[in-house]
C-alpha positions as CSV (number, residue, x, y, z in Angstrom):
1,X,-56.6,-178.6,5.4
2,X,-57.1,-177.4,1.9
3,X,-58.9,-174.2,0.9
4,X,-61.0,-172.7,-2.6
5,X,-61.6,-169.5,-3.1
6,X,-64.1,-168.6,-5.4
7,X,-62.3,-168.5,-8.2
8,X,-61.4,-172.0,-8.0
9,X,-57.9,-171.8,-7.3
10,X,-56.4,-173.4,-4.3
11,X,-55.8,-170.8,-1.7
12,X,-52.3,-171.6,-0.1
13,X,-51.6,-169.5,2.1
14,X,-54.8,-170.6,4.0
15,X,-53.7,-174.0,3.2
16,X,-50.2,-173.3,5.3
17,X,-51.5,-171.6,7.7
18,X,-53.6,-174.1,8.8
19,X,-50.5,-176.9,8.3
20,X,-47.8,-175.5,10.0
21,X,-48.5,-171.3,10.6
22,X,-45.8,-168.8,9.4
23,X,-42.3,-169.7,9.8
24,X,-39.0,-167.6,8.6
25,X,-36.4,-169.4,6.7
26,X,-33.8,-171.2,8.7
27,X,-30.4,-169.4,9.8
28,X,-29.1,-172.4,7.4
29,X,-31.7,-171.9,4.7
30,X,-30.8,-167.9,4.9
31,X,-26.9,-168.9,4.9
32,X,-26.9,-171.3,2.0
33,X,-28.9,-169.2,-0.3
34,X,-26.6,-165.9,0.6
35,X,-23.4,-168.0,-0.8
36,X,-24.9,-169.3,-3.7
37,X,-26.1,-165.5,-4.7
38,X,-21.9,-164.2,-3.8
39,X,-19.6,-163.6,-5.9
40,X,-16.4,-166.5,-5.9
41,X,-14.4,-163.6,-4.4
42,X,-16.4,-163.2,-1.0
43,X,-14.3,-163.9,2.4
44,X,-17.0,-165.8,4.3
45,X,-16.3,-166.3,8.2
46,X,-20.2,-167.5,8.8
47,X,-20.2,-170.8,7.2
48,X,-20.1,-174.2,9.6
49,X,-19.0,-176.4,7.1
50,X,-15.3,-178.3,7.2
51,X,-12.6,-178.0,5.4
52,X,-12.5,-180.3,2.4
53,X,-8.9,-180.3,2.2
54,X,-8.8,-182.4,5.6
55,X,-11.0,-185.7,3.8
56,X,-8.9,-188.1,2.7
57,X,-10.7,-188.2,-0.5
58,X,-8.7,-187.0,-3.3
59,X,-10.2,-188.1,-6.6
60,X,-12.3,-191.2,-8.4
61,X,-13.3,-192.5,-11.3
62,X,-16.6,-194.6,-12.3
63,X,-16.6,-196.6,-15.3
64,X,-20.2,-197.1,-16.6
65,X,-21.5,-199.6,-18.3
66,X,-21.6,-197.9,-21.7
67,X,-17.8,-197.1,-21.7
68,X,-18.1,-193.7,-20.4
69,X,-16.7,-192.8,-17.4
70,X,-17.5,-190.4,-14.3
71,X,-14.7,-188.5,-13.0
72,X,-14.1,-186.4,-10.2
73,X,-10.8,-184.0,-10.0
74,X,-9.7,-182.9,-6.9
75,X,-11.6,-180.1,-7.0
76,X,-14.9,-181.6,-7.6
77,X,-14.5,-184.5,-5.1
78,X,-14.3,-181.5,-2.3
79,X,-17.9,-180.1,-3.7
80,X,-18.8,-183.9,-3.8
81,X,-18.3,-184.2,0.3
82,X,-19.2,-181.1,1.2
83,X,-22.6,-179.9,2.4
84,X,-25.1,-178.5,-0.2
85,X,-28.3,-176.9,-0.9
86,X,-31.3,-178.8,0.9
87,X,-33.4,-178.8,-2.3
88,X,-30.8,-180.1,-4.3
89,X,-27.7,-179.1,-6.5
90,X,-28.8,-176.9,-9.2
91,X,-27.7,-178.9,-11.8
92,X,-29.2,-182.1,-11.0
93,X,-33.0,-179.8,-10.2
94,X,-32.7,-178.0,-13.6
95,X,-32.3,-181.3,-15.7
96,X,-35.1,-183.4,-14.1
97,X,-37.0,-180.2,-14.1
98,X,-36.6,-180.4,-18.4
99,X,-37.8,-184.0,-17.9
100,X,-41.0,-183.0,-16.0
101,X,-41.5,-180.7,-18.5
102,X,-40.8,-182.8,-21.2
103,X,-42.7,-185.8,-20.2
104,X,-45.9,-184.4,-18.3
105,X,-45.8,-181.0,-19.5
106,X,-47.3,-179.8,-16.7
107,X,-49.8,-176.8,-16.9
108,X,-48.6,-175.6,-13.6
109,X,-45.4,-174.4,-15.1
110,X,-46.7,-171.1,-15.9
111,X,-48.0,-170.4,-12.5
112,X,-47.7,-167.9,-10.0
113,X,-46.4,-168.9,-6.6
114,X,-49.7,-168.4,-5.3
115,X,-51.4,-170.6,-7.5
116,X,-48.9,-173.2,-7.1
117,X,-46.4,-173.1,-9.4
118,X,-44.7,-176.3,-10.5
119,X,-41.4,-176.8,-8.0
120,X,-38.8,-180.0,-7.2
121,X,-36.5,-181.0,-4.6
122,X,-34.2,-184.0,-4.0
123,X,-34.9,-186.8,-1.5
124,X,-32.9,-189.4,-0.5
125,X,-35.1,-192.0,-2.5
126,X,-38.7,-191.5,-2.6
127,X,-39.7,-193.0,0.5
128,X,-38.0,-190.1,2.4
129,X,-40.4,-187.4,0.2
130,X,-43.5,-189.9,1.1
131,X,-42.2,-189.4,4.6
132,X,-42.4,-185.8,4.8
133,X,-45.3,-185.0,2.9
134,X,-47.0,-187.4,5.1
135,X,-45.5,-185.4,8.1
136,X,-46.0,-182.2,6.7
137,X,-50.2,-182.8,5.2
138,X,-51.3,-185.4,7.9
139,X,-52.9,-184.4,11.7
140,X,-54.2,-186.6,14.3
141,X,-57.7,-187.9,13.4
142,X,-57.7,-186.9,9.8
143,X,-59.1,-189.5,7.0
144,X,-56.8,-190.5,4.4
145,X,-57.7,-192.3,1.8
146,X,-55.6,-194.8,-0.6
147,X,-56.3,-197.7,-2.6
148,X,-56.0,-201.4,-1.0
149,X,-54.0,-203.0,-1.4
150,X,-50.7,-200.4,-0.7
151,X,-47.2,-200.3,-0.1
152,X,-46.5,-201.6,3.5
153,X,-44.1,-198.5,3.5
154,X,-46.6,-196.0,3.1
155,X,-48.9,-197.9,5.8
156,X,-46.0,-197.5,7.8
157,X,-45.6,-193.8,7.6
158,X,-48.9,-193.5,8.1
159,X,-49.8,-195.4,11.0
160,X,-47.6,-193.2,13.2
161,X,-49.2,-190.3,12.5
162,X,-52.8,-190.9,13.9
163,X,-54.7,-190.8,11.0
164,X,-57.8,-192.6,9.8
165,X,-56.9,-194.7,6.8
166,X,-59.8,-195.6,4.7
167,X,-59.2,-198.1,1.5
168,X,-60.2,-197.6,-2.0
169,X,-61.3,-200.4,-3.7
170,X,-59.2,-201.4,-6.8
171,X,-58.6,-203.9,-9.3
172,X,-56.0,-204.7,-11.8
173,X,-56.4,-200.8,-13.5
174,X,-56.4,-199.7,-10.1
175,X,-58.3,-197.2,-7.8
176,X,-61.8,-197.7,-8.8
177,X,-63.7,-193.9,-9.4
178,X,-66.9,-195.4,-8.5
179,X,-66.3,-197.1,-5.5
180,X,-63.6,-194.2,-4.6
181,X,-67.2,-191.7,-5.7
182,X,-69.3,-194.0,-3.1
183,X,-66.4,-193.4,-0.4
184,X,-66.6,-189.9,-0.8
185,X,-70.7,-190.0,-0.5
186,X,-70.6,-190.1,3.2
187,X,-69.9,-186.2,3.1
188,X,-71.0,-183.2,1.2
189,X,-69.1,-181.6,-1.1
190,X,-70.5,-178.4,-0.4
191,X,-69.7,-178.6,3.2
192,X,-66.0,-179.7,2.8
193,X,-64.9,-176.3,3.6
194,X,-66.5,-175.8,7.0
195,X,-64.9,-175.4,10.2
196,X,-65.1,-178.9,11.7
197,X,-65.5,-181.0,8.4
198,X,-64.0,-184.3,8.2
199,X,-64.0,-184.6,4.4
200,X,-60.5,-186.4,3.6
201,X,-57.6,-183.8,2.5
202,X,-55.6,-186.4,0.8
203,X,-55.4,-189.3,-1.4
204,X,-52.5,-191.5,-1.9
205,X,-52.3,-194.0,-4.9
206,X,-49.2,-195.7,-6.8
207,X,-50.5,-195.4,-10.3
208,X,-48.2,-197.8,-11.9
209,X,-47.5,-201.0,-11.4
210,X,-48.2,-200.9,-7.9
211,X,-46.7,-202.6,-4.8
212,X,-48.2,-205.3,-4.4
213,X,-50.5,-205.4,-7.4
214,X,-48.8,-204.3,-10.4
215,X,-52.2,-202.0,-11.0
216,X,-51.5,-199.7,-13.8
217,X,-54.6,-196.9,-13.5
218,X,-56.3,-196.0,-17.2
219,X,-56.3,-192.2,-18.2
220,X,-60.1,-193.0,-18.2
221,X,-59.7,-193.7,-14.2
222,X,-57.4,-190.6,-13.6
223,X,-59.1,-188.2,-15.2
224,X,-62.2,-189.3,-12.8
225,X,-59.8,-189.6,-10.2
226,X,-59.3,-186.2,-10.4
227,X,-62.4,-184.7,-11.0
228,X,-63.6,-186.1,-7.6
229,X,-60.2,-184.0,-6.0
230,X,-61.4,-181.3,-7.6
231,X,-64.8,-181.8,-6.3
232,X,-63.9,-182.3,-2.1
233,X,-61.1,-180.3,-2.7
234,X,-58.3,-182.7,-2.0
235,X,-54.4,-183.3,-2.3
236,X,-53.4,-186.5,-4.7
237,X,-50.3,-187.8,-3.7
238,X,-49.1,-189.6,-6.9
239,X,-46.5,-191.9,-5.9
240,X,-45.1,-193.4,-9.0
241,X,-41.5,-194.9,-8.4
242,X,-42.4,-197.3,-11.7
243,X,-43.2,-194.7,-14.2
244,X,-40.5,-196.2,-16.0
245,X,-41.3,-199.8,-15.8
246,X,-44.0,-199.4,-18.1
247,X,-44.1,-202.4,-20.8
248,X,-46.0,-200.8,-23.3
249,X,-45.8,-197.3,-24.7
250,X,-47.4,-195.2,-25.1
251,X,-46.9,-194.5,-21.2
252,X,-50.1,-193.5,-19.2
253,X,-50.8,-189.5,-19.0
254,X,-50.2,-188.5,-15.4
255,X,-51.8,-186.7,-12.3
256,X,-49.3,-184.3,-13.0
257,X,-50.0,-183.6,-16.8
258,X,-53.6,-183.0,-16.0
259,X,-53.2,-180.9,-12.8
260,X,-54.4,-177.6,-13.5
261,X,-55.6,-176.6,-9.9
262,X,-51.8,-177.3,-8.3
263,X,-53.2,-180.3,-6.2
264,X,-50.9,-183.2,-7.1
265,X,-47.3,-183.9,-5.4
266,X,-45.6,-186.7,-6.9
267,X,-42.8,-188.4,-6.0
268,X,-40.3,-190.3,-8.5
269,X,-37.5,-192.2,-7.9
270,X,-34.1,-193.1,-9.2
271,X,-34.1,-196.6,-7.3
272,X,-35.5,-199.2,-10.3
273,X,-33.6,-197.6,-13.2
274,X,-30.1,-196.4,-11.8
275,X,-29.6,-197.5,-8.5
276,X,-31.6,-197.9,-5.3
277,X,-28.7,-198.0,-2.8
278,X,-27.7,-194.1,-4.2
279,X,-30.8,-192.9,-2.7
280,X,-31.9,-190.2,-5.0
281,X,-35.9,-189.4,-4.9
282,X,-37.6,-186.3,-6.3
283,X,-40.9,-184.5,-4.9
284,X,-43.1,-182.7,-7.6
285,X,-45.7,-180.7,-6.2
286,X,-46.9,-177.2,-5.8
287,X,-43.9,-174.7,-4.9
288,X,-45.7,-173.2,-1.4
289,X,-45.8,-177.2,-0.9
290,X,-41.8,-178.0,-1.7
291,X,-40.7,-175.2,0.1
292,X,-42.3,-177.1,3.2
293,X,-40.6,-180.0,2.5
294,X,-37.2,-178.3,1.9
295,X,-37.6,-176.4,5.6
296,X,-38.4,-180.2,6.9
297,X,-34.9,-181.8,5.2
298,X,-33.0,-178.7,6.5
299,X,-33.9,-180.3,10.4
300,X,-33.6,-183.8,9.5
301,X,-31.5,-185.0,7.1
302,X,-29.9,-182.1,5.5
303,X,-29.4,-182.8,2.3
304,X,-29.2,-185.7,0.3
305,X,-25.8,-187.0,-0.6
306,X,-23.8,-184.5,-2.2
307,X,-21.6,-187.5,-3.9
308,X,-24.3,-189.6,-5.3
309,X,-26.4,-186.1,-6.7
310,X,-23.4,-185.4,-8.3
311,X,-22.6,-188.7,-9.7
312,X,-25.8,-189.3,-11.4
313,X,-26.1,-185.4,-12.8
314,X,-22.5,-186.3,-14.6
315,X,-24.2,-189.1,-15.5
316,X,-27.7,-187.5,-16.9
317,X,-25.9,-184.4,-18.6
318,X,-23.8,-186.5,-20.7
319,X,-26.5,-188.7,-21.7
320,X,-29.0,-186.4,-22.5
321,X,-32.5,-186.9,-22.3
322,X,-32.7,-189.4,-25.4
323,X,-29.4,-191.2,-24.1
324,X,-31.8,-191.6,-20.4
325,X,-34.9,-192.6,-22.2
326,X,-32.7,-194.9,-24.6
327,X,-31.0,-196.3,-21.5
328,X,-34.7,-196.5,-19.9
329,X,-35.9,-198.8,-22.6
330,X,-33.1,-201.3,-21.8
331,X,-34.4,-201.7,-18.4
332,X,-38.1,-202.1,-19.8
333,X,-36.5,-205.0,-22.0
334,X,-35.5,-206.3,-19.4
335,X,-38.6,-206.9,-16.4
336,X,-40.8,-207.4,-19.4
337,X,-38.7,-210.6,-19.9
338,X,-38.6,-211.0,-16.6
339,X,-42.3,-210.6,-16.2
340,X,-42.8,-212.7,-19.5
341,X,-40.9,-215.6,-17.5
342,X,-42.9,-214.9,-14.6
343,X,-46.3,-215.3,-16.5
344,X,-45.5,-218.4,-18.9
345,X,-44.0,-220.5,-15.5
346,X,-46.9,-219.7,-13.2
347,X,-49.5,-220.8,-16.0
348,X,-47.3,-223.9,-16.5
349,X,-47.6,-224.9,-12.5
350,X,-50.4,-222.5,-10.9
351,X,-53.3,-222.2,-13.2
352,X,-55.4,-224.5,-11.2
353,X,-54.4,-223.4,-8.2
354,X,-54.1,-219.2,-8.3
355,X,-55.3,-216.6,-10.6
356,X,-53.8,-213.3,-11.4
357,X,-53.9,-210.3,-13.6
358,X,-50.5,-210.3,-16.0
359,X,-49.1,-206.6,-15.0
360,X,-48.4,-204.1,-17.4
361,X,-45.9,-202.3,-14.9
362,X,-43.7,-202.4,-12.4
363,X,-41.6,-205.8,-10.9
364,X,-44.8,-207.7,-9.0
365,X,-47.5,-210.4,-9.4
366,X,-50.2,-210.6,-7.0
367,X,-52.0,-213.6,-6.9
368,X,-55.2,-215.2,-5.2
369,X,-54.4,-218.4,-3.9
370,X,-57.4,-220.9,-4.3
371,X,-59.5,-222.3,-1.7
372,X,-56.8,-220.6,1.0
373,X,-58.1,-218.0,3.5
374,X,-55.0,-217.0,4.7
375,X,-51.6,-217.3,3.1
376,X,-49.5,-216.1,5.8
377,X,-48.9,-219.8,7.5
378,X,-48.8,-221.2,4.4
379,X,-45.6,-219.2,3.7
380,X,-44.1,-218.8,6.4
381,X,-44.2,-222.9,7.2
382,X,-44.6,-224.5,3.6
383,X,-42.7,-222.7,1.5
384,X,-39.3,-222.1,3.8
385,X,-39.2,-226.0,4.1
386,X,-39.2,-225.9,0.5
387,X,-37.0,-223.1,0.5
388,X,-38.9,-220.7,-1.4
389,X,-40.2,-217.5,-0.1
390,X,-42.7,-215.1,-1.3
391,X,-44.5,-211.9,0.9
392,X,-48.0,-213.1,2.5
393,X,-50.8,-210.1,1.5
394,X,-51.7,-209.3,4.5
395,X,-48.1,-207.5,4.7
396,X,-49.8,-205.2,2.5
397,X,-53.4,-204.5,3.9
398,X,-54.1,-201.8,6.8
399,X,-55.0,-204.4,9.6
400,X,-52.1,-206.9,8.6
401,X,-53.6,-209.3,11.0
402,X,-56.7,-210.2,9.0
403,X,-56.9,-213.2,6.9
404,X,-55.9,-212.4,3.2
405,X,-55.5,-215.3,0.4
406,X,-53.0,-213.4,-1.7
407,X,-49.3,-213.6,-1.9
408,X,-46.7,-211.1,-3.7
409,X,-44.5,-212.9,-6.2
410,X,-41.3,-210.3,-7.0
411,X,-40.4,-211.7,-10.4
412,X,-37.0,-208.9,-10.8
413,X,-33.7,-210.3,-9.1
414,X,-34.5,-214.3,-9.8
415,X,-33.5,-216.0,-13.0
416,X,-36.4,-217.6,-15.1
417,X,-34.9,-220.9,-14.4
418,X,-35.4,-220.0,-10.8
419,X,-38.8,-218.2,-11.0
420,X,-40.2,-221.3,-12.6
421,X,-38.6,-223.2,-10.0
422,X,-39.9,-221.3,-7.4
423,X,-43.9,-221.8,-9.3
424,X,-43.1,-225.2,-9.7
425,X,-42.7,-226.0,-5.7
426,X,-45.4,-223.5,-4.8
């Protein structure tokens, strides 16, 4: 439950309190933190950790595309399979920090702890931050609100948990600030603050091209978006793993660049634009907030990949930040062909029997299938015997057992011969 003090700043020590109640840092937390602060010369007898020199890694090299290469000595392949920080290597957090900055410029930067200052960690891929934020925010019987319809994976963490999920209505921009304004009506925002109220804490939305829609949310929207979190005091949980599958640039402002109360976490991946099977994520949020999260990887999963962290900040370093955003705009190039291909076939063969919005983000087309209630038969018999396959909408909706009329067209690992092919037999 989230707390205001007068002043208007988020009061977080209420806020953990109330989520999880005073905890001292973990024996491992305490451990790893005491190494990296002593000197090279220190004896250490307390560490759990193996010996590198028994892996029967010695070395590797990884050519990249570009003709450079990643390298790892003997000496940095045993840092590369041994344990590290929870948060993250250093490294790896300081240079996506100096994107953050660079990109959303957030005004929490400058903040105190208490206020929230701007923090990171490393996930392994952004579904694992959704996962324990989810975990860390959510109770039994609280009302979360999203917009419909969402990623089946964050339905999935959800539905676990207990919750009340109540839908958004959104269109093609999005979450809709009127209809999320008429949600929001059913309590007072005076009252949001009292014991017992059951105002929703959170909202969740994927801002940019969206799974399933391929929504893209105007500044217009956010900024109203965000004056109504401001308003009942909420969490927004900006989940944007297609930031940089945006077609057109300028790119959107984010939650992030506006948030001067330290109420947004955002999540980011590495999955679309380097590689999804490394598994590299990042949470964004408020730092009482991160540190949360950080004491919930040290009891699950550790750490992410020492290897793969290490990999990619070899990578990112000798890049730079214009070499990433150059490499970036390759891969825009690329799925706005794709979704180019997607467009032109579907108006060649659909147009009299689907519409859709032509997304401006991300790798999806959602589309209404005329004069069909329900496409789920429909794919599942039809199009496997004409061996095609595309995801039914109710896959995507909170009761996936109502009737839904739209389907989810993926439009990135086909070819356009394919993709038309595919439109051609639908």
């Amino acid at each position: 439950m989230l707390f205001l003090n007068f002043s208007g700043t988020m009061n977080y020590a209420r806020f953990l309190t109330a989520v999880s109640g005073a905890r001292k840092p973990s024996p491992i937390r305490l451990l790893t933190e005491l190494q990296q602060r002593s000197p090279p010369s220190l004896i250490s007898l307390a560490g759990g950790a193996p010996n590198p020199n028994t892996f029967p890694f010695q070395s590797a090299s990884i050519q990249v595309k570009n003709g450079q290469t990643v390298t790892f000595d003997e000496t940095a392949m045993k840092r590369a399979l041994q344990y590290s920080a929870s948060n993250g290597i250093p490294e790896l957090l300081t240079w996506m920090k100096d994107l953050q900055k660079a990109l959303h410029n957030p005004p929490t930067i400058g903040y105190s702890h208490e206020r929230g200052q701007m923090d990171m960690c490393v996930t392994t891929g952004s579904q694992e931050g959704l996962c324990k934020v989810f975990e860390m925010l959510v109770n039994p019987g609280d009302n979360v609100l999203l917009d419909a319809p969402t990623y089946s994976g964050t339905l999935a963490a959800l539905q676990p948990l207990g919750c009340n999920i109540i839908n958004v209505p959104s269109d093609h921009h999005g979450m809709n600030p009127g209809a999320l304004k008429e949600v929001l009506s059913r309590w007072d925002p005076s009252e949001v603050h009292k014991p017992g109220s059951t105002s929703p804490r959170i909202l969740y939305t994927i801002p940019n091209g969206g799974n399933p829609t391929g929504a893209s949310m105007t500044a217009e929207r956010k900024k109203d978006v965000y004056e109504l979190a401001r308003l009942y005091d909420m969490l927004i949980i900006e989940d944007d793993p297609y930031y940089f599958l945006q077609f057109e640039k300028p790119w959107a402002p984010t939650f992030l660049s506006m948030d001067v109360d330290g109420r947004i976490i955002r999540t980011d991946s590495f999955s679309k634009i380097l590689s999804s099977g490394l598994r590299i994520g990042f949470v964004t949020g408020p730092k009482p907030l991160i540190d949360r999260i950080v004491l919930h990887i040290q009891a699950s999963t550790m750490h992410t990949s020492t290897f793969t962290q290490l990999m990619v900040s070899q990578l990112l370093h000798s890049w730079g930040q214009e070499g990433f955003l150059q490499h970036i705009d390759g891969v825009i190039d690329f799925y706005r062909k794709q979704r180019d291909a997607m467009i032109s076939s579907a108006d060649k063969w659909l147009a009299d029997v689907a519409e859709w919005h032509a997304p401006s983000a991300g790798m999806f087309l959602w589309m209404k299938l005329k004069g069909i209630a329900d496409t789920q038969q429909l794919i599942m018999e039809k199009a496997l015997e004409k061996e095609v396959l595309l995801v039914p909408g109710n896959a995507f909706m909170i009761n996936g057992s109502d009737p839904c009329p739209y389907v989810r067209a993926a439009f990135s690992l086909s070819t356009p011969e394919q993709i038309d092919e595919v439109c051609r037999l639908t």
